[in-house]
C-alpha positions as CSV (number, residue, x, y, z in Angstrom):
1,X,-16.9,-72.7,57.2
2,X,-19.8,-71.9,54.6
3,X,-22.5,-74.4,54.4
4,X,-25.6,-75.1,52.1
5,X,-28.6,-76.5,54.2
6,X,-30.6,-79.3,52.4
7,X,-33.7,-79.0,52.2
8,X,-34.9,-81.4,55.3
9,X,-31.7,-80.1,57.1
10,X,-33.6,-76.7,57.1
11,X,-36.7,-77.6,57.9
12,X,-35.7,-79.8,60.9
13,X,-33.3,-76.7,62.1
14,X,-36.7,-74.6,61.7
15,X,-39.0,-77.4,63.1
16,X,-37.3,-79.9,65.0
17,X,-33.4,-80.0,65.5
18,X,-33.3,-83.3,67.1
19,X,-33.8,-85.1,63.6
20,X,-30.3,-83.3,62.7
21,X,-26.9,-84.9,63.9
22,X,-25.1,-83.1,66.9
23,X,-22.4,-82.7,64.3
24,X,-24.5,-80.8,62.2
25,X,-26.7,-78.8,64.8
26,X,-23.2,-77.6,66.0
27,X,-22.0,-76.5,62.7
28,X,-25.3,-74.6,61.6
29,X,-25.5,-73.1,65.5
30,X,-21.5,-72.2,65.5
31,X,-21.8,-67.7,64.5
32,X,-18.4,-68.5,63.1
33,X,-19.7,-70.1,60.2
34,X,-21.9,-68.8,57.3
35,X,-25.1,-70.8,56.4
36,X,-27.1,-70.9,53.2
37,X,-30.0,-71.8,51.9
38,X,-30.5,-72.2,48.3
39,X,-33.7,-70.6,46.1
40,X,-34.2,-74.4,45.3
41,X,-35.0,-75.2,48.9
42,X,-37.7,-72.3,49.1
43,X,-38.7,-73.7,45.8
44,X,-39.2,-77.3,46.8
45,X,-40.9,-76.5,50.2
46,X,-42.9,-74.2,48.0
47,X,-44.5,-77.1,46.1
48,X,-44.7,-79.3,48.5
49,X,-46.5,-77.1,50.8
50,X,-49.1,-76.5,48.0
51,X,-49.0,-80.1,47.5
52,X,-49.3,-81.6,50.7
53,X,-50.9,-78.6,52.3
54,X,-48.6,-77.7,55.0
55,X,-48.5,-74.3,56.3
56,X,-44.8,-73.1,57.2
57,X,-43.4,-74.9,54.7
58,X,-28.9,-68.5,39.4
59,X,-27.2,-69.4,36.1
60,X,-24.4,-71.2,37.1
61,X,-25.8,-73.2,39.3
62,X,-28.5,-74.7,36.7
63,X,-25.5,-75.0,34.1
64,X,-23.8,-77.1,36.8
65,X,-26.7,-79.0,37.7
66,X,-27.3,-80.3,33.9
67,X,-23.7,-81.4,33.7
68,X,-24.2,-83.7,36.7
69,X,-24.0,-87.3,36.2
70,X,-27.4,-88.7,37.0
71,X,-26.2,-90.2,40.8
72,X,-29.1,-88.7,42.5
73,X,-32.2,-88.3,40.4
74,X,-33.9,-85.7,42.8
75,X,-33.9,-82.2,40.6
76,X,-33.6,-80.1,43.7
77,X,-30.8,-82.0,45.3
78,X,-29.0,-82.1,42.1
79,X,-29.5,-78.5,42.4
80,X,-28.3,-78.0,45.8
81,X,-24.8,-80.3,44.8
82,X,-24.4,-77.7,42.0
83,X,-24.9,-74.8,43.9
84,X,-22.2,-76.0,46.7
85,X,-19.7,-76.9,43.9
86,X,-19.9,-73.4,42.2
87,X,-19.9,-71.5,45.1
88,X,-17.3,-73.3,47.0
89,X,-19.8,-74.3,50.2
90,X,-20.5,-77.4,52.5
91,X,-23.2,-79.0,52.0
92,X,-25.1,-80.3,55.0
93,X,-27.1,-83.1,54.3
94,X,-27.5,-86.4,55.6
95,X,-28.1,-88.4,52.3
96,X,-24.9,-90.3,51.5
97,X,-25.4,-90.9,47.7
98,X,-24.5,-87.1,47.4
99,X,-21.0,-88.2,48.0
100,X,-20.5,-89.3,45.0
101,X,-20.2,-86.1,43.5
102,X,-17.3,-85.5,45.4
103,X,-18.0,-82.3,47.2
104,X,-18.1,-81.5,50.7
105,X,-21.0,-83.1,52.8
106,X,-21.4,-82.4,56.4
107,X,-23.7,-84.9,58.5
């Protein structure tokens, strides 16, 4: 399976795995499967690190992004949706409004 962390899904794998559900540690820990982490998430931890101080904090994909229907306002989950429908990956997330973009959410 390929998956696409979120970006709280990969900070918690990173910080503090018990915050994820077992069927999603399992997934992300399983070799067999590929994982991902978009440029968005860097981006986002990016600013809010600068923002809230904390320390560890491609073209197609933007197209697709744009064309979404505005379900989930958040620019960088939008992004993430994109980037799992383009590239054909799982996204592993645990907010349910992304479903309605009717792609492949693991929680």
């Amino acid at each position: 399976m390929r998956l696409l962390l979120d970006t709280p899904v990969y900070f918690w794998w990173r910080a503090d795995r018990k915050r994820l559900s077992t069927t999603a540690r399992r997934a992300i820990g399983d070799h067999g499967n590929t994982v991902h982490v978009s440029a968005a998430t860097v981006w986002e931890l990016s600013i809010k690190a600068h923002a809230k101080g904390w320390e560890d904090a491609r073209v197609a994909h933007a197209r697709e992004a744009g064309s979404l229907p505005l379900v989930h306002r958040d620019p960088f989950d939008r992004m993430l949706v994109a980037q799992a429908r383009v590239d054909d990956l799982r996204l592993v997330s645990h907010e349910r409004l992304l479903d309605a973009y009717g792609m492949s959410r693991l929680w």
